[in-house]
C-alpha positions in Angstrom: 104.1 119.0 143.6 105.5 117.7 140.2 102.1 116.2 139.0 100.1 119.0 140.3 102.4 121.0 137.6 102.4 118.5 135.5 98.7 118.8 135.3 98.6 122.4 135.0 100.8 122.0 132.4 98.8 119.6 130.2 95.6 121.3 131.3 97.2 124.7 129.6 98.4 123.1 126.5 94.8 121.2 126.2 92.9 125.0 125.8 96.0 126.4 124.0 95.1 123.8 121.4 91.6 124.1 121.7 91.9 128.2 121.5 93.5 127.7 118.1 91.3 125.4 116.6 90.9 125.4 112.5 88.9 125.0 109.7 90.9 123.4 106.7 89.7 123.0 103.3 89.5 119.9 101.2 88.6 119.3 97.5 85.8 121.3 96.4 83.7 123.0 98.7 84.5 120.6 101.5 85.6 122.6 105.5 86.4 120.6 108.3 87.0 121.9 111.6 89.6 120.1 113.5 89.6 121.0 117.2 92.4 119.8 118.5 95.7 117.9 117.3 94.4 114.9 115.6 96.7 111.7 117.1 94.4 108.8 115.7 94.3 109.1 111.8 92.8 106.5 109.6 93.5 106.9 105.8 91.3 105.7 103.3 94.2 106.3 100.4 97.9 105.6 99.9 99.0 108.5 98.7 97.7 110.5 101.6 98.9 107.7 103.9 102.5 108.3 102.1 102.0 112.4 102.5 101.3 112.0 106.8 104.8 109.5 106.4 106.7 112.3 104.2 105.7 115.2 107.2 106.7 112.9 110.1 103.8 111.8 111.2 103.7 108.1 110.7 103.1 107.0 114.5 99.7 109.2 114.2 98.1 106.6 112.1 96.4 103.6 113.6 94.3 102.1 110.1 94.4 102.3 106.7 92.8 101.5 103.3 94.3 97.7 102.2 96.3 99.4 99.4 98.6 101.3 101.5 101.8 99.4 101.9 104.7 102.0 102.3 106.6 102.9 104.6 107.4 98.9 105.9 106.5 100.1 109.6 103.0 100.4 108.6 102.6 96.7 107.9 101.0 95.9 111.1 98.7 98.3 111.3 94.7 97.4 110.9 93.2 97.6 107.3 89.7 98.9 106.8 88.8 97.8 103.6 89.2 100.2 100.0 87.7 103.4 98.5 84.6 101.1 97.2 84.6 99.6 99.9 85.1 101.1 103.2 84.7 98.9 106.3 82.8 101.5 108.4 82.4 99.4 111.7 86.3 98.8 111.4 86.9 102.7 111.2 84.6 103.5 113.5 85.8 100.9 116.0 89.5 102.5 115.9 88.0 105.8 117.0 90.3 108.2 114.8 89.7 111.7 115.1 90.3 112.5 111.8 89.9 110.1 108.8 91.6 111.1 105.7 89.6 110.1 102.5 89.5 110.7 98.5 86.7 112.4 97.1 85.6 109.2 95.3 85.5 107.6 98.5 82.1 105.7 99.4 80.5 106.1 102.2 82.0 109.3 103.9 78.3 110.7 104.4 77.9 107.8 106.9 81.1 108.3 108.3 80.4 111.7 109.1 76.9 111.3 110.2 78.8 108.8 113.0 80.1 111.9 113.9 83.7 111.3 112.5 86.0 114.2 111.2 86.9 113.2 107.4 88.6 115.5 105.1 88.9 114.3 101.4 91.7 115.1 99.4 92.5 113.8 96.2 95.8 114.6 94.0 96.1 114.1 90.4 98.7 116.5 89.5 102.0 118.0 90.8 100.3 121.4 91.8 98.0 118.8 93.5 100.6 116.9 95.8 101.7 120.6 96.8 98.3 121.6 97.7 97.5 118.0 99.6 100.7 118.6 101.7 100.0 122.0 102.6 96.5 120.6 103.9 97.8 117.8 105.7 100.2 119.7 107.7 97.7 122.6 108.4 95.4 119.8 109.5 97.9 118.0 111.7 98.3 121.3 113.4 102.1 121.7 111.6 103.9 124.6 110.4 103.5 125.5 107.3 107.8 124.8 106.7 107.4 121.1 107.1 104.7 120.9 104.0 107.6 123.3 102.3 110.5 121.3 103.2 108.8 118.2 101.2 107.9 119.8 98.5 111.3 121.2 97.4 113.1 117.6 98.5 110.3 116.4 95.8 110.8 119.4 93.2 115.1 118.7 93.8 114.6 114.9 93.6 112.2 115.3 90.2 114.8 118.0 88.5 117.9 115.8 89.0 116.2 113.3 87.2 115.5 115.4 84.0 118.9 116.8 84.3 119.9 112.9 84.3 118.5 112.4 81.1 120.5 112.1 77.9 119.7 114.5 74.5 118.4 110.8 72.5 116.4 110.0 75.6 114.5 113.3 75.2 113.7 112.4 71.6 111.4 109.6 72.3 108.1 108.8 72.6 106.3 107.4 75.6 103.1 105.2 76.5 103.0 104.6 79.7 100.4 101.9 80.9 98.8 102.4 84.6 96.8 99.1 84.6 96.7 96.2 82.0 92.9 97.1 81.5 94.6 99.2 79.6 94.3 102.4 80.8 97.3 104.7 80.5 99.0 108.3 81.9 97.8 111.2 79.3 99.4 114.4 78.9 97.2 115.7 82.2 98.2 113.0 84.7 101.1 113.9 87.0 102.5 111.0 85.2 101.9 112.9 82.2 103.6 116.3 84.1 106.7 114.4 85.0 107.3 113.3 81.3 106.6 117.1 80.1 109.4 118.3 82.1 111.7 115.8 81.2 111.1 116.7 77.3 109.5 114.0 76.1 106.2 113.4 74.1 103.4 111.4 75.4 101.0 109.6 72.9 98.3 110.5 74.8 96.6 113.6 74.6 95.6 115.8 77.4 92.3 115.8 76.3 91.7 111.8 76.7 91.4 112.9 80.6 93.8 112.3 83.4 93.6 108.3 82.9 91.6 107.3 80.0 90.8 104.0 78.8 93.0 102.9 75.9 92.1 101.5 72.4 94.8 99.2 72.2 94.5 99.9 68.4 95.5 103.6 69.3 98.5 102.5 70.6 99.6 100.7 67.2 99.0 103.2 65.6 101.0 106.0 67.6 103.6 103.4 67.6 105.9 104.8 70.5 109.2 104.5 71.1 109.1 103.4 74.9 106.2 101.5 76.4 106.4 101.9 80.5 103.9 99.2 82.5 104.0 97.5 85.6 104.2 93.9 85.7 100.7 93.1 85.6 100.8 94.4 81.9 103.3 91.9 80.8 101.7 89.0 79.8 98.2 90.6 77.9 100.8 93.0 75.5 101.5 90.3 73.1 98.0 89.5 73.5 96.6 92.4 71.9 96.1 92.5 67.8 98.9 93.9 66.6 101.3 95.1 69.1 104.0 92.4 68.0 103.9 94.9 65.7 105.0 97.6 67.9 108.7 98.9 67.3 108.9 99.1 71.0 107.9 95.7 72.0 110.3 94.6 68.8 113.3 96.3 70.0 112.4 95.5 73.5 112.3 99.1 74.3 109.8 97.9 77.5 110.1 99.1 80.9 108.3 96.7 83.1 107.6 97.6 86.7 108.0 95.7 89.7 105.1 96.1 92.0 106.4 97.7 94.4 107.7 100.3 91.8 104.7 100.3 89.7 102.2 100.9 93.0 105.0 104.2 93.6 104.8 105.5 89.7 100.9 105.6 89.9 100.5 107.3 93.2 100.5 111.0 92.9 102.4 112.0 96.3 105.9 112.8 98.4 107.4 109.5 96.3 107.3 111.4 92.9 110.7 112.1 92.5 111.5 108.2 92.8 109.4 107.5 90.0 110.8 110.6 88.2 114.0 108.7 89.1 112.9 105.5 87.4 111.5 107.0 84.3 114.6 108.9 83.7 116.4 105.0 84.0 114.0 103.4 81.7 114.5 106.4 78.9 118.1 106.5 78.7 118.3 102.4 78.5 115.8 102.6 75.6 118.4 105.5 73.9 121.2 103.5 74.6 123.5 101.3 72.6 121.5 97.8 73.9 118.3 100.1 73.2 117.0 99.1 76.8 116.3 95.4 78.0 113.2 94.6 79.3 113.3 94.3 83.2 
């Protein structure tokens, strides 16, 4: 007699699910409609991998892109290649019933045409990750309260580092370096956002674009007062004609990224106020007595 409700139960729950299926939005013009509560998701990019973490739905995932290493528990899980490079077999083969992609991602058509679910979402700004969480949760079938509940933990976590930061940190000037190609944070990237609110100037312009591709000449001529890079960065600064020049990289006024920490800064998702955390840090050592030691 138990089953025989327990049956009835699950049957009951199957068409309540089904009776409220959805049609979500993604970037642009994109609608997906999501049947039923998706419990395989592949995602194709870490900050969305970090967003399904942030709303508590980690076990849901069963593969992701090769970039996506946090949270640690997802270290096992299969990896199906990169945005360029998609392993569609792979994806395919793990049978996810939704697969959550970037815009730039190749080869969504095919994925879709295989008759997979794939909504793209891409953040590049704070009113971005709000927007990404909402859609997440509304397409993992969650209340609306959960995407809430991260975003103010995010907008707390962000504000207590401005508030950390000291009237000489605020006075300063900032390059911040995303890859060692170089290309660097402007004015427009979240990265860009997070230094805004703290008070502090960016050499680059919002109108170089989100991410633009630096002239390293254009940073010797700015000549800022902080210079904020991941490790990968290191070595080719001293490299380039004439940044041992730079007032920055003579005072050592260099914040230098671990991996792990420069893979969080450049991610635009629920991990934001961490890196607001750690830009706040690098700031006030650079306005400090020792005028900040490179790490």
């Amino acid at each position: 007699m138990r089953d025989v409700f327990r049956g009835l139960l699950l049957l009951l729950c199957g068409l309540a699910l089904q009776a409220h299926a959805l049609t979500v939005q993604g970037d642009g013009l994109q609608k997906v409609e999501i049947a039923q509560v998706p419990q395989r998701i592949v995602s194709l990019l870490p900050s969305l991998t970090e967003t399904v973490c942030a709303l508590g739905a980690c076990p849901r995932l069963v593969g992701l892109d090769r970039y996506s290493n946090w949270p640690e528990s997802l270290k096992a899980l299969p990896r199906v290649g990169g945005g360029l490079d998609p392993n569609i077999e792979s994806i395919v083969a793990l049978k996810p019933d939704l697969v959550l992609a970037a815009g730039s991602t190749r080869g969504v058509e095919r994925l879709e045409a295989l008759g997979l679910k794939v909504l793209r979402l891409e953040p590049r700004t704070h009113a971005d990750v709000q927007r990404v969480l909402r859609t997440v949760a509304e397409a993992l079938f969650m209340p609306e309260t959960d995407s809430e509940r991260v975003w103010r933990e995010i907008q707390a976590g962000v504000q207590a580092a401005v508030q950390s930061l000291s009237p000489q940190a605020r006075q300063q000037k900032v390059y911040f370096e995303v890859s060692p190609t170089p290309y660097g944070a402007s004015a427009s990237s979240f990265i860009g956002e997070t230094l805004t609110r703290m008070g502090v100037a960016n050499i680059l312009p919002a109108s170089l674009g989100p991410f633009p591709q630096v002239n390293p000449e254009f940073v010797v001529r700015a000549q800022p007062d902080v210079i904020m890079a991941g490790d990968s960065s290191r070595a080719s600064m001293v490299q380039r004609p004439g940044w041992t020049a730079l007032r920055a990289i003579q005072a050592q006024r260099i914040c230098v990224f671990k991996p792990g920490e420069a893979d969080m800064l450049v991610r635009a998702g629920p991990r934001m106020a961490e890196g607001a955390r750690l830009m706040a840090e690098c700031l006030n050592r650079a306005a400090g007595p020792s005028q900040g030691a490179v790490r």
